[in-house]
C-alpha positions in Angstrom: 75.4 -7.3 92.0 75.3 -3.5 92.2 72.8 -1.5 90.5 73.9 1.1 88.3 70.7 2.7 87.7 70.7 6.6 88.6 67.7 6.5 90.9 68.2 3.4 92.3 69.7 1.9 95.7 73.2 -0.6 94.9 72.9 -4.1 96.9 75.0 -2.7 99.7 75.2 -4.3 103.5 72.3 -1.5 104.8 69.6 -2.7 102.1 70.6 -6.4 103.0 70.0 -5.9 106.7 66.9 -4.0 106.4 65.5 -6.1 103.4 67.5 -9.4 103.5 64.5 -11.3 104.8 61.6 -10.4 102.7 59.4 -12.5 102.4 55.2 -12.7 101.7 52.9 -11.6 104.5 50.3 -14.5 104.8 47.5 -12.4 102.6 50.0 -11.5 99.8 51.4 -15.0 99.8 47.8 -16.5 98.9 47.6 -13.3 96.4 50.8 -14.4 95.1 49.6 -18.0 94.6 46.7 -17.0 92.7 48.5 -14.8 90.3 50.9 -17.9 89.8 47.9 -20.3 89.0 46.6 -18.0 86.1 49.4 -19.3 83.7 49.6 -22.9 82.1 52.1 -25.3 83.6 55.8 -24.1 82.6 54.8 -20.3 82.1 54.8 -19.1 85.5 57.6 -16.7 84.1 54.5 -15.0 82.8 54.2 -13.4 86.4 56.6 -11.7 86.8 55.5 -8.7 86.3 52.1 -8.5 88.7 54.8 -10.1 91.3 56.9 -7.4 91.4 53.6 -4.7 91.9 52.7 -7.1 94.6 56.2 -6.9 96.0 56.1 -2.8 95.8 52.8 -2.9 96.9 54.3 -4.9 100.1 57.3 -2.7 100.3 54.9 0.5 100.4 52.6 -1.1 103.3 55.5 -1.3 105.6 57.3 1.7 104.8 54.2 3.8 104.7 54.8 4.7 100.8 54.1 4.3 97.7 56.4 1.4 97.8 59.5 0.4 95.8 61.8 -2.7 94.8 64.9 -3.2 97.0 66.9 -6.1 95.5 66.3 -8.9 97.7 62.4 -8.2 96.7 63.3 -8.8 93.3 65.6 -11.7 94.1 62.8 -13.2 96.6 60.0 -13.1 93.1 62.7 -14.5 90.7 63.3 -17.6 93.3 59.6 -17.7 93.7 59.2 -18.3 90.1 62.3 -20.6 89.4 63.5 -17.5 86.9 67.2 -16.3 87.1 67.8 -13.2 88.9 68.7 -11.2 85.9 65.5 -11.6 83.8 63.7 -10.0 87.0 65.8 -7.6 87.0 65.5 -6.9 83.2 61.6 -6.5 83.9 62.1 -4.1 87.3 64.1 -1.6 85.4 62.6 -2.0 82.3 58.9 -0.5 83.3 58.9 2.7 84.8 55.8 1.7 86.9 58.4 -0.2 89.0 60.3 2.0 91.4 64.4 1.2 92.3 64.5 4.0 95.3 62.6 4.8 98.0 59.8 7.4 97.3 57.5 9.3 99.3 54.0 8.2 100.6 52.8 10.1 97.7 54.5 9.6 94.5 53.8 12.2 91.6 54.3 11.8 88.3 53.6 14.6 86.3 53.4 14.1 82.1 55.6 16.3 80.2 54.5 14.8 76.9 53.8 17.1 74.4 49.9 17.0 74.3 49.7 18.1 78.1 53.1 20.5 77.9 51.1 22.6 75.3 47.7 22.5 77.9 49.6 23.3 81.0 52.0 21.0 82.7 54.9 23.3 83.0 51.9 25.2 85.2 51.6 21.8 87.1 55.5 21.9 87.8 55.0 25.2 88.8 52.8 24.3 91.4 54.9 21.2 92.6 57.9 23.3 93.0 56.0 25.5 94.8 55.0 23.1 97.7 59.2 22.6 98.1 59.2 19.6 95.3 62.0 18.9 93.2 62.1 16.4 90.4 63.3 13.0 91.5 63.8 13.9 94.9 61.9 13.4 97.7 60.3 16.0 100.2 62.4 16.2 103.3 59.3 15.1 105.3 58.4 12.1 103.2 55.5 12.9 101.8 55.7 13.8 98.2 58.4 12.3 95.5 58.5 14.6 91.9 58.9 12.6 88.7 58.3 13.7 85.5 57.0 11.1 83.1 56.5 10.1 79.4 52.5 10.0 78.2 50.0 8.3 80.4 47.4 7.6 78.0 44.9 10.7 79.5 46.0 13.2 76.6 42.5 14.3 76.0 42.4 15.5 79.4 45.4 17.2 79.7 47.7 18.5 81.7 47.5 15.7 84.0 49.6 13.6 86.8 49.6 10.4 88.1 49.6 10.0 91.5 50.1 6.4 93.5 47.2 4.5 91.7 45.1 7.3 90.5 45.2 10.1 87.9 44.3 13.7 88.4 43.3 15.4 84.7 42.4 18.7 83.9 44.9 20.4 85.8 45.9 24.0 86.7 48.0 25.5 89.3 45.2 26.4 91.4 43.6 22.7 90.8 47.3 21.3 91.2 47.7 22.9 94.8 44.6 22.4 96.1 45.2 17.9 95.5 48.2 18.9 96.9 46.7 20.2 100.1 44.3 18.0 100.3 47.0 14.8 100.5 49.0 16.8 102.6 46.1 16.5 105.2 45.7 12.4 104.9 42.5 13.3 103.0 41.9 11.7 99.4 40.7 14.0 96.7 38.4 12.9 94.0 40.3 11.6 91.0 39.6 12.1 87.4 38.9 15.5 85.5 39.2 18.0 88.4 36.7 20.1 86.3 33.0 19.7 85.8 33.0 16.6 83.0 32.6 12.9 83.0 36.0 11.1 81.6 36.5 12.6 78.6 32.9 14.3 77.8 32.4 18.0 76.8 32.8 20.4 80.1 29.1 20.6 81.6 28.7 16.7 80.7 27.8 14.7 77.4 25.9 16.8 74.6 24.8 13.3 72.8 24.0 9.9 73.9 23.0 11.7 77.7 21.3 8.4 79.3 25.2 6.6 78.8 26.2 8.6 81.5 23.8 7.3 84.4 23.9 3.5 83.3 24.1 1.5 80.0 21.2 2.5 78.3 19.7 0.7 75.1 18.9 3.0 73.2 17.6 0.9 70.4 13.8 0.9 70.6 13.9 5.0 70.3 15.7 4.9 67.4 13.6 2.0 66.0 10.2 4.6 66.7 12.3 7.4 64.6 13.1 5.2 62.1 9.3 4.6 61.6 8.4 8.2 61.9 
């Protein structure tokens, strides 16, 4: 069956001859099993989706990428799990986590939600574009893929993208380019706010509560001692 999805690859005689034969490496198969076994009897179905991230995951090892789901992958999971081929399919194109074409090594998904397009994102583009991006496409050298995404749950640090398994917040062009240059190089930046804050605290770090930040402190016998003062 062809796949009709805009960014996606159809089931055509290349994609079968290059990925006709998937199949677990050793590791990923025992990973595979224990993902499995976390369901009750008659719910493996329930897998599904962690399968297809292994899959992807699998895919991206190989390729040197952030991975993605050529259709014997998903036909290898759904005959893994006894489910028809469709209802894998349903799942693969369904979640946007789940990739249908090739990407780059570096795969960066920038929100355009409205919370970080009024902080900035459009400034994030910006510097994207600048290092030869485009959105949905690729980099001719394979290193970066541009997608523009729908809210990643990071809103109080906005503007902020998404890339492989770890989000970048706080962003400006200058901050935007330099995580750029940095992957660019092999290197891996530091994720989280790319400004001087823990999470989501105020800039400069928390203003209440400071001890929280260094471990989880009880802070119940001082407030016991107040409450007597």
């Amino acid at each position: 069956m062809a796949d009709i999805l805009p960014n996606s690859i159809p089931d055509i005689a290349e994609i079968r001859a290059r990925w006709g034969a998937f199949a677990w490496t050793s590791e990923n198969a025992e990973q595979a099993k224990t993902i499995v076994g976390r369901y009750p009897p008659g719910r493996q179905h329930s897998a599904i989706i962690p399968l297809l991230d292994l899959a992807q995951r699998q895919v991206g090892a190989e390729t040197r990428t952030q991975g993605w789901l050529p259709i014997p992958a998903i036909e290898y999971v759904a005959a893994a799990l006894s489910m028809p081929y469709m209802r894998a399919y349903e799942v693969a194109t369904f979640y946007t986590m789940f990739n249908l074409a090739p990407v780059g090594r570096y795969h960066v998904q920038v929100c355009g939600t409205t919370p970080c397009m009024l902080r900035g994102s459009d400034d994030v583009f910006a510097a994207c574009v600048a290092k030869g991006m485009k959105k949905g496409q690729t980099t001719p050298d394979g290193l970066f893929t541009l997608s523009e995404v729908e809210c990643l749950g990071a809103c109080a640090n906005a503007p902020m993208a998404q890339i492989n398994d770890d989000n970048y917040e706080d962003l400006t062009f200058e901050t935007t380019t330099a995580l750029l240059d940095v992957l660019a190089r092999g290197e891996t930046p530091k994720p989280g706010p790319q400004l001087d804050r823990q999470t989501s605290s105020p800039e400069g770090g928390p203003t209440t509560l400071v001890e929280m930040a260094k471990e989880n402190h009880d802070y119940r016998p001082q407030w016991a001692l107040e409450a007597k003062a």
